[in-house]
C-alpha positions in Angstrom: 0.0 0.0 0.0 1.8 3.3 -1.1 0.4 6.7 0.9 0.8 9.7 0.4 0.6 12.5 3.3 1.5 16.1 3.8 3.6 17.3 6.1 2.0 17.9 9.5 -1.0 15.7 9.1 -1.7 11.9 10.8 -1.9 8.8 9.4 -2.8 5.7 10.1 -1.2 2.2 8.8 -3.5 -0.3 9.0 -1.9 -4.0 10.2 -5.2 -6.4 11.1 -5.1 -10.2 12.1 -7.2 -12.5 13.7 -5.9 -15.7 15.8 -6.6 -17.8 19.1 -4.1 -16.8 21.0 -4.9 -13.2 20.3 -1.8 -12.1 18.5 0.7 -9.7 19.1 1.6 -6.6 17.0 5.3 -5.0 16.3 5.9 -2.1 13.7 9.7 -1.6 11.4 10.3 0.7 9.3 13.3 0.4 6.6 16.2 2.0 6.9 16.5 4.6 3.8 19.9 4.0 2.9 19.5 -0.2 3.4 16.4 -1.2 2.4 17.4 -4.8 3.9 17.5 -3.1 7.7 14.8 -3.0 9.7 14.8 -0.6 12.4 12.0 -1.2 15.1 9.7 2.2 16.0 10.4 3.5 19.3 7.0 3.4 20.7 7.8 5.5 23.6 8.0 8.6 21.2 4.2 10.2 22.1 4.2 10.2 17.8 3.6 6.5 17.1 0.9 5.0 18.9 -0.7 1.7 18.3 -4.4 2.8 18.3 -6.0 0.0 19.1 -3.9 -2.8 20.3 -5.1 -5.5 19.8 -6.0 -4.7 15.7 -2.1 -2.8 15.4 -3.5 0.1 13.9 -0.6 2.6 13.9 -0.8 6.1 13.9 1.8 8.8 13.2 1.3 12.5 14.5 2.5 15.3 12.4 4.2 13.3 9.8 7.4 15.2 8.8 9.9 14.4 5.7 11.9 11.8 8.0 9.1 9.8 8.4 9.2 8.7 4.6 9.7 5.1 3.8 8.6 1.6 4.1 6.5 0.2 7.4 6.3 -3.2 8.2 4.0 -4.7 10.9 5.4 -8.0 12.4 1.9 -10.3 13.5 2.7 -12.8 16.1 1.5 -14.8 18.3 2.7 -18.3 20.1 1.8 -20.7 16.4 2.4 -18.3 14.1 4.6 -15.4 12.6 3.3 -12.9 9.7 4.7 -9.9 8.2 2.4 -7.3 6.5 3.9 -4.3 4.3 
């Protein structure tokens, strides 16, 4: 899914799953200068926030020209791994 924001508005990356056990949800984004690195988002920084947690909806606040790239949401729970881009 490609988006495209402007500078100062949110967004929100979608990153849905179903699964018995409920499954856990963990967000990357790719490095821009290695696309093969995955760096994990610091979900401590009040601008990412998983809205709802346990459908992974991620939201960015006031996007800015650093926060272009690829997101990757890493669905897991104790059966089962699945990556979403």
């Amino acid at each position: 899914m490609k988006l495209t924001v402007k500078l100062g508005d949110d967004v929100i990356l979608p990153c849905v799953a179903q699964g018995h056990p409920l499954p856990t949800y963990s967000w990357y984004r790719e490095n821009r200068e290695d696309r093969t690195n995955l760096r994990a988002l610091d979900l401590s920084n009040p601008r990412y926030k998983i809205l709802v947690e346990k459908a992974g909806l991620l939201k960015i606040s006031n996007i800015r020209l650093e926060d272009e790239g690829k997101y990757l949401c890493w669905i897991n729970n104790t059966l089962e791994r699945i990556q979403y881009r």
